[in-house]
C-alpha positions as CSV (number, residue, x, y, z in Angstrom):
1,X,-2.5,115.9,-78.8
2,X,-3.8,112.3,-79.4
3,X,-6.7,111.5,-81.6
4,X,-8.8,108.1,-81.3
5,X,-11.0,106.9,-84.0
6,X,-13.2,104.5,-81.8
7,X,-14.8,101.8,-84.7
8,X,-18.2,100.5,-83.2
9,X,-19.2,97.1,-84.9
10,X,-22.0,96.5,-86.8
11,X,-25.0,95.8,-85.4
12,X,-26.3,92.0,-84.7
13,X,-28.6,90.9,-86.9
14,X,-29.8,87.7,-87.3
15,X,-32.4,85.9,-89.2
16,X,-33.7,82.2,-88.3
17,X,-35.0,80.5,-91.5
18,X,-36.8,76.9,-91.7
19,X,-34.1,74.5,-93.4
20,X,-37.0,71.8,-93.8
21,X,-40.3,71.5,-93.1
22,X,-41.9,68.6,-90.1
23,X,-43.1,65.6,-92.1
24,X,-46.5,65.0,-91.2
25,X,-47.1,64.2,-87.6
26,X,-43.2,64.0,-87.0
27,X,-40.9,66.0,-85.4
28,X,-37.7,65.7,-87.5
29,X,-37.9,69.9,-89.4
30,X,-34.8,71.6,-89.5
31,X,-34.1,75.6,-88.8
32,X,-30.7,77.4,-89.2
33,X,-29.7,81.1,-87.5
34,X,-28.3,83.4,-90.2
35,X,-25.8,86.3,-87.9
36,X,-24.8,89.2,-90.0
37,X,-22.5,92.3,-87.8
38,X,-22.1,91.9,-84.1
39,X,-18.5,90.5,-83.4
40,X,-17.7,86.6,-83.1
41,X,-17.9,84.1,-81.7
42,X,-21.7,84.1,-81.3
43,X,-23.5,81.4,-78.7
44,X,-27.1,80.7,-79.7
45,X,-30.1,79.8,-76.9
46,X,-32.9,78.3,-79.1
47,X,-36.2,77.6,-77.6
48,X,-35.5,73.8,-77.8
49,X,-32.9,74.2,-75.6
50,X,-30.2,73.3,-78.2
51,X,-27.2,76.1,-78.3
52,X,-25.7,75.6,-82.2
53,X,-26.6,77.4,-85.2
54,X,-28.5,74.7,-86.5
55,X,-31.5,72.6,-84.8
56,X,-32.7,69.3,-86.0
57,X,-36.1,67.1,-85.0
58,X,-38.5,69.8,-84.6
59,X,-42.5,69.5,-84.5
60,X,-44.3,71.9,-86.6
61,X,-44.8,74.9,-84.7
62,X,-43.1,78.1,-83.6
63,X,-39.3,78.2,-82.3
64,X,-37.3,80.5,-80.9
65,X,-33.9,81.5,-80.8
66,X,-31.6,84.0,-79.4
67,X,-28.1,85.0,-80.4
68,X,-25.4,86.5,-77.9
69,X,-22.3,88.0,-79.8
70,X,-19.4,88.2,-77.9
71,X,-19.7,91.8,-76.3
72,X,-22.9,90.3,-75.1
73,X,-25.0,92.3,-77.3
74,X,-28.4,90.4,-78.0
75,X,-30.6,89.6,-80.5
76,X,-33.5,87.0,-80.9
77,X,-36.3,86.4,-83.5
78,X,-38.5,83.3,-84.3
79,X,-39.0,80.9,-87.2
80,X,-42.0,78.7,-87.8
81,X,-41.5,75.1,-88.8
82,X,-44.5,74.0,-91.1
83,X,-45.6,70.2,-91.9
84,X,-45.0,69.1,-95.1
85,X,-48.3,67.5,-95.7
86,X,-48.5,65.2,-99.1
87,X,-51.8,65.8,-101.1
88,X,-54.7,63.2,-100.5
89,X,-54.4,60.7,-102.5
90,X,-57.4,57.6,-102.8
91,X,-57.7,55.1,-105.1
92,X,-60.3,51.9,-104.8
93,X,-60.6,48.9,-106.5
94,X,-63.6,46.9,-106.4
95,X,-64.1,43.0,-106.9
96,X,-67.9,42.1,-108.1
97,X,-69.9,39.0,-106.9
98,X,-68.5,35.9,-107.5
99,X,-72.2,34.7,-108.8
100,X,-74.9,36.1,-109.7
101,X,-77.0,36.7,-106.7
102,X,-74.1,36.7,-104.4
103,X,-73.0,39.0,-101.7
104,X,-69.2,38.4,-101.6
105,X,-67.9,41.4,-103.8
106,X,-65.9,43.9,-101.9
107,X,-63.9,47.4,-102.8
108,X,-60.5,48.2,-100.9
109,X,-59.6,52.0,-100.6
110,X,-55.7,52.7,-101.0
111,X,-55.1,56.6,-99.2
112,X,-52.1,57.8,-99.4
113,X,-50.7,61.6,-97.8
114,X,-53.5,63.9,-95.7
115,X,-53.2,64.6,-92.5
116,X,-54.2,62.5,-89.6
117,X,-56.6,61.7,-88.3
118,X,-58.2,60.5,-91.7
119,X,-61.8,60.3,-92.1
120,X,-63.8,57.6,-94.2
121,X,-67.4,57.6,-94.5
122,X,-69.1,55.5,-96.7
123,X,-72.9,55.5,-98.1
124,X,-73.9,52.5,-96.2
125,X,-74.0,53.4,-92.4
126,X,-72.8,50.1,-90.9
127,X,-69.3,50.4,-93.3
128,X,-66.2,51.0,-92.3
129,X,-62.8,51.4,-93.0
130,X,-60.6,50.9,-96.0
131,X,-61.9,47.7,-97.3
132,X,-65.9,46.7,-97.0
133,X,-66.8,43.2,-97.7
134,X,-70.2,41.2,-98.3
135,X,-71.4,43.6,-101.1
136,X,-73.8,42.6,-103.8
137,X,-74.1,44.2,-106.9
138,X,-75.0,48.0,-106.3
139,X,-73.8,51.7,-106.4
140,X,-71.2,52.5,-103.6
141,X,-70.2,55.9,-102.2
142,X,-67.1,57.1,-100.1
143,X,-66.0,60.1,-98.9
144,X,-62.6,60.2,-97.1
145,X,-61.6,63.9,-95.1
146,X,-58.4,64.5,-93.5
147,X,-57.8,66.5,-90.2
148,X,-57.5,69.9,-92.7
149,X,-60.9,69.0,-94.2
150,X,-59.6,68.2,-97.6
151,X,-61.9,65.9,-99.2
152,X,-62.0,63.0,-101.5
153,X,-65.3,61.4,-103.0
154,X,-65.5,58.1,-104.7
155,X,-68.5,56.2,-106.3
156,X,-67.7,52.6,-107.7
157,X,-70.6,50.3,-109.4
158,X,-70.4,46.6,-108.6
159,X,-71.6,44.6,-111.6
160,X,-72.7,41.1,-111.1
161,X,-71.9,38.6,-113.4
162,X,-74.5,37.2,-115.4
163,X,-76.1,33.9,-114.4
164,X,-75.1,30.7,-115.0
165,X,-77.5,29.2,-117.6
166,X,-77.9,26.0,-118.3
167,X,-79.5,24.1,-121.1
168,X,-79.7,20.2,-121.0
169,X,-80.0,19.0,-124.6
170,X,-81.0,15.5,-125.5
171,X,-77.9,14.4,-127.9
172,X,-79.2,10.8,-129.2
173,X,-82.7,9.4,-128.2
174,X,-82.7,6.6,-125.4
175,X,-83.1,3.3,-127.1
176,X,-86.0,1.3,-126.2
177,X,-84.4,-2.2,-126.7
C-alpha cells in the first residue's frame, strides 16, 4: 500500500505599501508589493501598467496591483500614494516711503510649501500678487489660502519717515559796505 502526503503551499498573500509619498503636484511617489506564501516566481500587473515589484513616478492617488504566483493563483489589493505637501509658509517684508509724503513703499510676500493653486488677497481690492508697489504709509492686510484651504494672515504697518526740515540760519550779518 502507498501513502502520499500531498503538501499544499501557503496561501498568497500580498501587501502593497507606499515607499514614498508624490511631492506636491508631481508624479514621482514610490509603492512596493510585499508577497508572503504562494510559490515563486511571482509576476506582478500594477495598474500603471508596470510588471515589477516596485513602481516609481506615481501621482497621488490610488494604484492597483495584482500578483500571479507561479501555479497561477491570484491575489490583488491597492495602495494609495499621498502628496507630501510642505506646510504654508509666508513671510513679507516691507520697504516705507522714501519721503515723507511719498507713495513708493512696497511689501514683497515670500510663500513657500501649500498646495497649488495658491491664493493671495490683499486688503486693498486693486492688489495683487506677491509684491504690491506705490504704497504710502498705512496698515496693510494679506491673506494667502492654498488649494486645501489652509490659511495665512499677515498685517504689516508702513511708517513714513519723518520730513525733511529745514532751518536757514543767518551765520554772520551782511555787511553794508
Amino acid at each position: 500500500e502507498l501513502s502520499f502526503d500531498i503538501q499544499e503551499p501557503d496561501a498568497l498573500e500580498i501587501e502593497a505599501i507606499q515607499d514614498s509619498p508624490a511631492s506636491t503636484g508631481g508624479s514621482d511617489g514610490e509603492a512596493l508589493v510585499r508577497v508572503t506564501g504562494g510559490t515563486a516566481p511571482y509576476t506582478y500587473s500594477w495598474s500603471t501598467g508596470s510588471s515589477t515589484a516596485k513602481v516609481e513616478n506615481l501621482s497621488p492617488g490610488v494604484q492597483s496591483v495584482s500578483v500571479t504566483d507561479a501555479r497561477g493563483c491570484t491575489s490583488e489589493t491597492e495602495v494609495t500614494i499621498t502628496e507630501d505637501i510642505q506646510p504654508l509658509l509666508v513671510d513679507g517684508e516691507p520697504e516705507a516711503p522714501s519721503c515723507a509724503g511719498a507713495s513708493d513703499g512696497t511689501i514683497a510676500l515670500s510663500v513657500q510649501g501649500g498646495k497649488n493653486p495658491i491664493a493671495i488677497a490683499w486688503s486693498q481690492a486693486d492688489a495683487k500678487g506677491e509684491k504690491i508697489e506705490g504704497l504710502s504709509a498705512g496698515s496693510y492686510q494679506v491673506t494667502i489660502t492654498d488649494a486645501l484651504g489652509v490659511e495665512k494672515e499677515l498685517s504689516f504697518d508702513i511708517q513714513e519717515p519723518d520730513a525733511l526740515e529745514i532751518e536757514a540760519i543767518q551765520d554772520s550779518p551782511a555787511s553794508t559796505g
